[in-house]
Legacy VTK file of the C-alpha trace (Angstrom):
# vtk DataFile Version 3.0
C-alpha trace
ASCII
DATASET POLYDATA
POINTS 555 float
154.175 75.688 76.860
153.450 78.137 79.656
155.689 80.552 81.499
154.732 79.048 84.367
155.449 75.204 83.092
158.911 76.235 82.006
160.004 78.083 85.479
158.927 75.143 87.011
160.516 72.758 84.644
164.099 74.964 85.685
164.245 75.583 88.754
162.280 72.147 90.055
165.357 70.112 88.600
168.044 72.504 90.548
166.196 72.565 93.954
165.579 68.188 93.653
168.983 68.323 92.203
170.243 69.862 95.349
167.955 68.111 97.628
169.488 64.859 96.595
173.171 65.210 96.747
172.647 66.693 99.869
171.169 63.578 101.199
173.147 61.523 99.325
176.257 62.692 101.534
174.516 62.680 104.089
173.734 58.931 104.090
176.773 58.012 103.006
178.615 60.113 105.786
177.035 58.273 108.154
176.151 54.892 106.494
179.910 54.856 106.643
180.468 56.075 110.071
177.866 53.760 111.322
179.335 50.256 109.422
182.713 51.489 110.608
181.534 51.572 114.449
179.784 48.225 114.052
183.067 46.671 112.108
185.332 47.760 114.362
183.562 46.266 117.356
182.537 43.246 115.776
186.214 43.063 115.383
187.228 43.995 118.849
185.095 41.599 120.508
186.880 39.061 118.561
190.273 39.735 119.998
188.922 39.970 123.218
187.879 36.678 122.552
191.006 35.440 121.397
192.830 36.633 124.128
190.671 35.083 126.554
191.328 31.800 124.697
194.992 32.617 124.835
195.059 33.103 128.458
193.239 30.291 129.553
195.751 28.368 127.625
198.911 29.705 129.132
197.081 28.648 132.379
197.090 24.972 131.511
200.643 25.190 130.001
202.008 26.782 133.265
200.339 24.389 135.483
201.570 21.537 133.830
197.682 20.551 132.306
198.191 20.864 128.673
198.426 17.161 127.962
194.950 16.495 130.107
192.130 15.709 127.747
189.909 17.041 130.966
191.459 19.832 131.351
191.750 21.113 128.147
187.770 20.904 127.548
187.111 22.940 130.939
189.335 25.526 129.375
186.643 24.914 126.014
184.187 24.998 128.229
185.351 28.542 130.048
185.623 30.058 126.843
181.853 29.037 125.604
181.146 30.357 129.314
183.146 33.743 128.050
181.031 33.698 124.851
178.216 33.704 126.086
178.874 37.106 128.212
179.453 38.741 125.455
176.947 37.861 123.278
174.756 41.205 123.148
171.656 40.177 120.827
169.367 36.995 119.789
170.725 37.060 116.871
174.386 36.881 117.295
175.924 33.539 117.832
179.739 32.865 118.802
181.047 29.620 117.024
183.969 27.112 117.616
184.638 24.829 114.360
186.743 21.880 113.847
188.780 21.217 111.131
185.811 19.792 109.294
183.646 22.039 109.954
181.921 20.713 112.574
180.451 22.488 115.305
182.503 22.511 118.278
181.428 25.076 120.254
178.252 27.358 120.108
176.320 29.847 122.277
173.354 28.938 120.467
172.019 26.294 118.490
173.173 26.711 114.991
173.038 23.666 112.473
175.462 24.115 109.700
174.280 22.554 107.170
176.091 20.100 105.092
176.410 21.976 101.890
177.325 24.897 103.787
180.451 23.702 104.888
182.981 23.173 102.111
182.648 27.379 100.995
182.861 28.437 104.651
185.760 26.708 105.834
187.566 27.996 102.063
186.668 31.572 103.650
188.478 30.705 106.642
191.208 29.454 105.360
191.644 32.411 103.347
192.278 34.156 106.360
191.462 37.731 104.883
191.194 39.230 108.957
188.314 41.477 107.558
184.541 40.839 107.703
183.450 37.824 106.059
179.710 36.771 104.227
178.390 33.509 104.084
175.556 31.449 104.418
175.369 29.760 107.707
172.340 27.243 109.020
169.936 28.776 106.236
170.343 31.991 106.354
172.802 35.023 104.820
175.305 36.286 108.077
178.776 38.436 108.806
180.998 37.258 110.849
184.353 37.634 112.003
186.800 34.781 112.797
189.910 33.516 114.006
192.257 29.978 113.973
193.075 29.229 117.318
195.992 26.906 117.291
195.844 24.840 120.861
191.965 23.478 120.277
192.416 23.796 116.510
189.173 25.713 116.137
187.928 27.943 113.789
186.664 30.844 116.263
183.738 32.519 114.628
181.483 35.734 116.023
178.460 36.123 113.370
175.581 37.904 112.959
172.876 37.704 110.764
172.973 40.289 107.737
169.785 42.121 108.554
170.239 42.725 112.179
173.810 43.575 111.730
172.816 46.411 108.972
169.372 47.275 110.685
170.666 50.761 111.497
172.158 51.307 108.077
169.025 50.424 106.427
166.666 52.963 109.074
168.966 55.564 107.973
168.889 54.868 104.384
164.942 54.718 104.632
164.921 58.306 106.648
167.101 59.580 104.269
164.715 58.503 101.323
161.480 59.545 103.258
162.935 63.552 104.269
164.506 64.038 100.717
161.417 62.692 98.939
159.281 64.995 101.557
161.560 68.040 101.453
161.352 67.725 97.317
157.443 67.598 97.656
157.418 70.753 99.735
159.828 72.114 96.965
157.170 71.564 94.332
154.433 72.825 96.455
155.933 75.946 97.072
157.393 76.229 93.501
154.155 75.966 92.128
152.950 78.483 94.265
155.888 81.075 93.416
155.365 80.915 89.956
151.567 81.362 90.024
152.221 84.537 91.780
154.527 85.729 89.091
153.048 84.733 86.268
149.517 86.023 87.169
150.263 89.736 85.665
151.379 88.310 82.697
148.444 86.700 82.165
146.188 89.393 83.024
148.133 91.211 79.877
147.695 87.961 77.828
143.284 87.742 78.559
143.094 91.948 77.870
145.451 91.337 74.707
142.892 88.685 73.582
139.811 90.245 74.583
141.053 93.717 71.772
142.325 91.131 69.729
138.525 89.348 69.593
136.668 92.566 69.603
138.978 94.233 66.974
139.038 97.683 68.998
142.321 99.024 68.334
141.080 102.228 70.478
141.328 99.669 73.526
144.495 99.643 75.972
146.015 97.375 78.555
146.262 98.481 82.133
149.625 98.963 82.823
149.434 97.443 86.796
153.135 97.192 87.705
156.819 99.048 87.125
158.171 95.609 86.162
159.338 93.965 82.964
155.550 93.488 82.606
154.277 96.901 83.231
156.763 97.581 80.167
155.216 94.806 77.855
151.696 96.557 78.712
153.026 99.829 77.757
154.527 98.300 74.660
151.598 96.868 73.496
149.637 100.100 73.784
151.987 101.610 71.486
151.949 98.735 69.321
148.111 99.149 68.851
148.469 103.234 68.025
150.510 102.280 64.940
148.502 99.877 64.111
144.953 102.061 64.105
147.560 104.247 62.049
148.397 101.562 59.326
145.417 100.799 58.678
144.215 102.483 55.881
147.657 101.080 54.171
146.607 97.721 55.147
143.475 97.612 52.980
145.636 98.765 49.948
147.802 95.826 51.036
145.056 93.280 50.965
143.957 94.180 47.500
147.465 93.942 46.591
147.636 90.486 47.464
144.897 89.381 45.674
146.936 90.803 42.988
149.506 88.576 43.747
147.529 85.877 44.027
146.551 85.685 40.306
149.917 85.921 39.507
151.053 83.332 41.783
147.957 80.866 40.450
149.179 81.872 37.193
152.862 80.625 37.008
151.302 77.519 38.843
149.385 76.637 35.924
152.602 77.199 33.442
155.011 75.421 35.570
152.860 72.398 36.727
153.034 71.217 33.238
156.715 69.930 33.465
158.153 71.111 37.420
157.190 68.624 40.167
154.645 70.954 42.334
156.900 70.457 45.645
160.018 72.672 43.489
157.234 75.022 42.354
156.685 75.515 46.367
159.810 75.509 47.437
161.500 78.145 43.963
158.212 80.358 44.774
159.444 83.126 46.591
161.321 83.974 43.261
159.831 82.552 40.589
161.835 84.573 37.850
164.916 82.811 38.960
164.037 80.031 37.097
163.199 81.676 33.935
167.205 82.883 33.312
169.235 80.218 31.532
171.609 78.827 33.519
174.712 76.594 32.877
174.427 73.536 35.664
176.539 70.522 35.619
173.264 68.112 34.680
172.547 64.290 34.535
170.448 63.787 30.467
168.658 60.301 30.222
166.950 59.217 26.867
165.346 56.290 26.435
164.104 54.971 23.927
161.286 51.802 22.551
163.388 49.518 20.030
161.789 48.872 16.779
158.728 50.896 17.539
157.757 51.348 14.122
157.454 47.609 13.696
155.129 47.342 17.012
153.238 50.204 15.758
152.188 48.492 12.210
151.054 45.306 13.692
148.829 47.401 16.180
145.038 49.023 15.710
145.581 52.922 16.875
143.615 52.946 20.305
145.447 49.574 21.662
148.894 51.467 20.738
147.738 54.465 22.478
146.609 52.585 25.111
149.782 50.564 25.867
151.683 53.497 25.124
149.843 55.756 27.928
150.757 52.528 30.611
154.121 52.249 29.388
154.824 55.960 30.075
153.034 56.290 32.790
155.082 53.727 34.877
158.490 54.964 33.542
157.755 58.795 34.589
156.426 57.473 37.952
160.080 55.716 38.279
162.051 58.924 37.337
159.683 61.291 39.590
160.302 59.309 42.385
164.302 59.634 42.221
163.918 63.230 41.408
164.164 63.337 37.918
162.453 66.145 35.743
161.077 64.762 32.300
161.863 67.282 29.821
160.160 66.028 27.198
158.137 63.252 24.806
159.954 62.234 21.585
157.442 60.220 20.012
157.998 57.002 21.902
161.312 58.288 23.511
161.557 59.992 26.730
164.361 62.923 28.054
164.992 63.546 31.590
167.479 64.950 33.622
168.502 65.247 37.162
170.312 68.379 38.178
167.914 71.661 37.850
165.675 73.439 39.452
167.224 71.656 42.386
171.123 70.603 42.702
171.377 67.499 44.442
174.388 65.531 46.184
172.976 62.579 44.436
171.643 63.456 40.949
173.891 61.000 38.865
173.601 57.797 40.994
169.432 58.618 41.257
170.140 58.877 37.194
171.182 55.530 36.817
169.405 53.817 39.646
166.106 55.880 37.821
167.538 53.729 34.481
167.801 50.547 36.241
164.358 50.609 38.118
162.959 51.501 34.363
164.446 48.546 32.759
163.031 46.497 35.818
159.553 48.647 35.147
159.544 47.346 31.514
159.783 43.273 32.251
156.460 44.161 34.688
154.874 45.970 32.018
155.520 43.093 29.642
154.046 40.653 31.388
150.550 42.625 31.231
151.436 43.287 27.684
151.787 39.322 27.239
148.685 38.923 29.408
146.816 41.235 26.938
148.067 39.380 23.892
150.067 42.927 23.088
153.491 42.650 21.684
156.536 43.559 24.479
158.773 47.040 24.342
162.069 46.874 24.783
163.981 50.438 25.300
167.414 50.862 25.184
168.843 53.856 27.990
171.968 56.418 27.249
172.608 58.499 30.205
175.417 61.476 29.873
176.833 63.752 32.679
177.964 67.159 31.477
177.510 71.004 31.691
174.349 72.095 29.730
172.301 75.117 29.478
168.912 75.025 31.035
166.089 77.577 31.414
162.630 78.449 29.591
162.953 78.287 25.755
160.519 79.410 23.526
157.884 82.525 22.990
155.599 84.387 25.519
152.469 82.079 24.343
154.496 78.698 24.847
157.779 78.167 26.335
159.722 75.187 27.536
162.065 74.498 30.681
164.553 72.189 29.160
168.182 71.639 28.470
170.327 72.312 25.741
173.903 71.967 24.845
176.767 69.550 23.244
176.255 67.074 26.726
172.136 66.602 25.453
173.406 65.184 22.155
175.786 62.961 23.170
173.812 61.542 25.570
171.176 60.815 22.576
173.720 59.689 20.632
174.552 57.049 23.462
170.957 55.691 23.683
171.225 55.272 19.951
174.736 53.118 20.625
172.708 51.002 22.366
171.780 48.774 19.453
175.442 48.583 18.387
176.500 47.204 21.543
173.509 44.883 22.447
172.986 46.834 25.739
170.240 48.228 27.453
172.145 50.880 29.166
174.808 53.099 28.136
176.916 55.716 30.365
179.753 58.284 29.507
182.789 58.343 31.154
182.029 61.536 33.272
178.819 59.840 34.881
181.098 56.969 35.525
183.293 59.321 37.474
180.481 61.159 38.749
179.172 57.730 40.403
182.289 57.483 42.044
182.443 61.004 44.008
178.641 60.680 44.513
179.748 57.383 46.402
177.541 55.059 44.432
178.713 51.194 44.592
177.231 50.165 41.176
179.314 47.644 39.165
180.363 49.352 35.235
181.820 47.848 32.451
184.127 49.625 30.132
182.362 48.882 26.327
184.415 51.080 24.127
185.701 54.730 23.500
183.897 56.226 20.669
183.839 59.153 18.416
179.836 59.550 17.769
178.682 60.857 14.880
180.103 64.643 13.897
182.315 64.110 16.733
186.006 63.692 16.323
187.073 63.276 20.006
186.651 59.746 21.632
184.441 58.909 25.023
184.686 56.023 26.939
181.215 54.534 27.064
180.000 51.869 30.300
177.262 49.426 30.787
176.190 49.436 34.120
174.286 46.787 36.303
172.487 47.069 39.694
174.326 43.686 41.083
176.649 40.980 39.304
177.067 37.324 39.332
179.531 35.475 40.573
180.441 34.779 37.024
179.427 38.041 35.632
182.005 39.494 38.587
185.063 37.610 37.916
183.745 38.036 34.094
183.679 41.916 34.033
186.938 41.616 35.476
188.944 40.062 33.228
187.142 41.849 30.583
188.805 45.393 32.416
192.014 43.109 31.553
191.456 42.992 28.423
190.608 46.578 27.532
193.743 47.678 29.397
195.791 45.665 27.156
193.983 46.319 23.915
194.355 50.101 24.499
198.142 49.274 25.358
198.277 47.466 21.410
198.732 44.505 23.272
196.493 42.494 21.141
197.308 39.076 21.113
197.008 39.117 25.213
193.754 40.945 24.691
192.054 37.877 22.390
193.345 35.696 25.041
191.618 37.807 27.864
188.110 38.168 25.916
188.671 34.498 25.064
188.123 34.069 28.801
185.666 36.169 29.123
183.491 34.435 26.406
184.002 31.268 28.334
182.443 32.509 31.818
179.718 34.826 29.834
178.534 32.693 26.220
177.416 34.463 23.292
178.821 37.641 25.081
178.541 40.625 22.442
180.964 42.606 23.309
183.742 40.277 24.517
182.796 38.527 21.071
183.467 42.178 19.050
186.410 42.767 20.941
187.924 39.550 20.427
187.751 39.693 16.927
188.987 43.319 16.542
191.972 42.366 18.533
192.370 39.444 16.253
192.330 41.571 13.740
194.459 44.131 14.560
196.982 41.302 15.804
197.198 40.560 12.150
196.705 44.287 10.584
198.439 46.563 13.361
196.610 49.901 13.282
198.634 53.506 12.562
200.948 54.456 15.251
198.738 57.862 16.158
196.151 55.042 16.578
193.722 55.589 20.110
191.594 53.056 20.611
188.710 55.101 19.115
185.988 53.440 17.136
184.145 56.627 14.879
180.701 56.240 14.295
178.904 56.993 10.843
175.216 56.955 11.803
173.662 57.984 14.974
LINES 1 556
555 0 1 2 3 4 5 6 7 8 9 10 11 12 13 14 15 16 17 18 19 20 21 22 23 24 25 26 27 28 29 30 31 32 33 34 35 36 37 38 39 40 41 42 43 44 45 46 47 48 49 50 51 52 53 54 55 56 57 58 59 60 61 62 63 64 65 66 67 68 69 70 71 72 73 74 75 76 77 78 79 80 81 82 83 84 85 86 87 88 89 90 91 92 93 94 95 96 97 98 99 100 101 102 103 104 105 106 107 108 109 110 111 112 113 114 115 116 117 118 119 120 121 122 123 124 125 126 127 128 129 130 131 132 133 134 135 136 137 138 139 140 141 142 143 144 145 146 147 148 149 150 151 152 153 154 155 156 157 158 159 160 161 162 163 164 165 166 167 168 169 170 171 172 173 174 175 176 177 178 179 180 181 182 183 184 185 186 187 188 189 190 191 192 193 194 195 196 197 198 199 200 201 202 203 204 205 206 207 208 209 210 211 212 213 214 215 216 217 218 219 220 221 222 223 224 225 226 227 228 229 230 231 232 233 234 235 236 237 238 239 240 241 242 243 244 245 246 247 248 249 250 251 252 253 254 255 256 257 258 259 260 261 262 263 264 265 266 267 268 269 270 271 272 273 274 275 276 277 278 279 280 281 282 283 284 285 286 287 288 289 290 291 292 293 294 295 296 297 298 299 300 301 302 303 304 305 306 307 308 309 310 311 312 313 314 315 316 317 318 319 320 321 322 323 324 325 326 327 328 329 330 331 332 333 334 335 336 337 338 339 340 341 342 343 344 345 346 347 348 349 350 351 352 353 354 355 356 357 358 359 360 361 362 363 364 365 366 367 368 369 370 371 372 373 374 375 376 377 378 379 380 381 382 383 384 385 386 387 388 389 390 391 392 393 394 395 396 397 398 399 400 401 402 403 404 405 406 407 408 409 410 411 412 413 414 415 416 417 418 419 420 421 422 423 424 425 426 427 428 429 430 431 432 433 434 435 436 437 438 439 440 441 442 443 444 445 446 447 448 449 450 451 452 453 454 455 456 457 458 459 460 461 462 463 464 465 466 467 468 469 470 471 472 473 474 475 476 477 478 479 480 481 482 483 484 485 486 487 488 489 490 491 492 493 494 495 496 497 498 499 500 501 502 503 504 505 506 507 508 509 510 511 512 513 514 515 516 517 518 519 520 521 522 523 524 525 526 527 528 529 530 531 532 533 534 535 536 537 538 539 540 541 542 543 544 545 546 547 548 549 550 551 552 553 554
């Protein structure tokens, strides 16, 4: 945006600004003044007239005539006389209304129409002594009223709306027309004001450009003016000195850089082969930062195809390859996408982990929701597989959360960024658990937790703590599901229940719980195991130092 554009996008706002509060009290000073004045005589012409009507009655009462029908309606017939005199415009009409709202009197004709009468006489009733809207004979008017008492009339002096707020509205349309001119002029002159400042600026601006085409650093601006812009001139003439001076350095520069461009091109050909290219941009301005092992608090995923051996033998070599390249080519699509780094191929198993280069808020619920989607990825790739005729995979997931070492391992002719550390193994020791406990994913206790601060809302059932193999310290180990059942809900429940109380030796209440379990969820595994270990253990109590941990002998 131009200097110009932005001086007039300040000071424009201020000077309208200004130009319409101004106005704006204005108007209302003497919209005010003006409905006051036109109130307040509406209103005195009113008690003129009802002192009129007031007199004329006295007459008859002194004179002994109040009980003549005859002379009672000259006395009606005065007043309409006395209406009439002071009726000042076309428009305004003096009424006299009976207790039905009927037209007694009038000083012009004025039909009130029969729909129109119930809601005016409720506004005179109401008796508010102000000024009063309604519609009367068609059409929106003001009016101001009184009961007088002798003739039982509603007294009435209206106008209609528009001529009794003609003045208001003139001044309201003046006030419009001089702020919306004076505001115009402001703009106008405005523009012309900042042309007239700006121009020297862009005089400097065109002779910048025109050295900056030509490539003449010998060239100088004119300095023109003692100003802020005579000093940018002067600035810029200096500027271009050290530059014809730097020069010669910036040729050494440029051949330096295509120095450093081989050696950027270079580490993008190492690390594209297992770092997403958008952390290669990002980690680029240090690129040896990520070749130091670091310890980082790391999501590990294996996963694995069950009985792969057995698929393998019934398939020729290229149709195994084949389905093999789909298979994996869908699941590391699904752990890309939730920012997952895949580490490595095992064969037909997979490592990942979420964590490194990049810490994320998020890595262990992306883990898990990365395990989910790939378990959903698997039933879509089976159904080509059963359109092909090819026999189905089915992978079982372990997923651990844990501090691990991770940096480039190997020699200068081939290294690898992975992970290492006690956390790895367990967590391929839990994809291996998978088979015992007929589920297709597995999760450690500290990705459990983990879920929790992360704020993930996935539902996780406690399976077991276990003691894997070589390990003699127990970890609680979860199933995990992207939405439940109602039955699987009040199922996973009770089987909480009953881990609580089998951990408490409570075993007999345990059964019971699993029992119930088994009858929401049949053929449940694990309620099923659990049932019969705490039938078991109900007969053949375990050793007092007993845990709760189950030790594993094979991996």
């Amino acid at each position: 945006m131009k200097i110009r554009s932005k001086i007039i996008l300040v000071v424009l706002p201020l000077i309208v600004v200004t130009l319409v509060l101004a106005g704006a009290a204005s108007y209302f000073t003497a919209a005010r003044g003006i409905s006051r004045i036109a109130r307040q005589f509406l209103s005195f012409k009113a008690e003129e007239l009802e002192k009129y009507a007031a007199n004329q009655w006295e007459l008859l009462v002194e004179n002994g005539y109040a009980g003549r029908p005859d002379m009672v309606l000259a006395a009606q017939n005065s007043l309409e006389i006395y209406a009439r005199s002071i009726v000042l415009s076309d428009t305004e009409i003096i009424l006299g209304l009976d207790g039905e709202g009927k037209t007694a009197m009038s000083t012009s004709a004025l039909d009130i129409l029969p729909e129109e009468r119930a809601p005016l006489l409720e506004k005179l009733r109401e008796e508010s002594g102000g000024l009063v809207s309604a519609r009367i004979g068609g059409k929106e008017r003001v009016f101001r009223g009184f009961y007088f008492t002798p003739f039982q009339w509603y007294v009435l002096l209206t106008e209609e709306t528009g001529a009794f707020y003609r003045e208001l509205n003139e001044i309201t349309i003046q006030t419009v027309v001089v702020i919306a001119a004076a505001a115009a002029a402001a703009v106008i002159l405005l523009l012309l004001f900042a042309r007239f400042l700006t121009n020297p600026l862009g005089r400097v601006v065109r002779a910048m450009n025109g050295i900056i085409a030509g490539g003449d650093l010998g060239s100088r601006v004119e300095v023109e003016y003692r100003d802020e812009t005579g000093k940018l001139a002067h600035t810029f003439n200096l500027m271009l000195g050290e530059l014809e001076r730097a020069y010669r350095q910036i040729k050494r520069f440029a051949f330096e850089a295509v120095l450093a461009g081989k050696k950027e091109q270079r580490i993008r050909q190492i690390f594209q082969k297992y770092v997403p290219k958008d952390l290669i941009d990002k980690f680029f301005a240090a690129p040896e930062s990520m070749l130091v092992g670091d310890n980082r608090v790391l999501a590990i995923l294996f996963s694995d195809i069950r009985s792969f051996t057995t698929i393998s033998e019934n398939m020729a070599p290229d149709d195994l390859v084949n389905s093999l390249n789909r298979y994996f080519s869908g699941q590391v699509d699904i752990i890309m996408n939730r920012n997952g780094i895949v580490d490595k191929y095992i064969g037909d198993a997979i490592m990942a982990f979420w964590g490194a280069p990049v810490r994320r808020a998020d890595d262990a619920p992306q883990a898990v929701l990365s395990a989910l989607d790939m378990i959903d990825g698997v039933k879509v790739f089976n159904e080509k597989q059963r359109e092909l005729g090819k026999p189905e995979f089915h992978i079982g997931i372990g997923i651990n959360y844990g501090t691990v070492t991770v940096g480039n391992i190997g020699s200068e002719r081939k290294m690898d960024y992975t992970v290492i550390g006690d956390m790895v193994n367990l967590a391929s020791r839990m994809e291996g658990l998978t088979k015992t406990y007929h589920a297709e994913i597995l999760i450690s206790e500290t990705l459990c937790e983990a879920l929790q601060k992360q704020g993930a809302s996935l539902p996780v059932r406690l399976l077991d703590t276990v003691a894997v193999k070589g390990k003699t310290r127990g970890v609680k180990i979860y199933t995990v599901k992207r939405s439940l059942s109602p039955a699987e809900g009040r199922a996973w429940g009770l089987h909480q229940e009953g881990m609580s109380l089998y951990y408490r030796r409570a075993f007999a209440e345990g059964e019971r719980k699993f029992q119930e379990v088994l009858a929401l969820l049949p053929g449940d595994f694990n309620a099923e195991s659990l049932m019969e270990r705490c039938r078991s253990y109900a007969r053949n109590p375990p050793p007092p130092d007993w845990d709760g941990v189950e030790v594993m002998h094979s991996k």
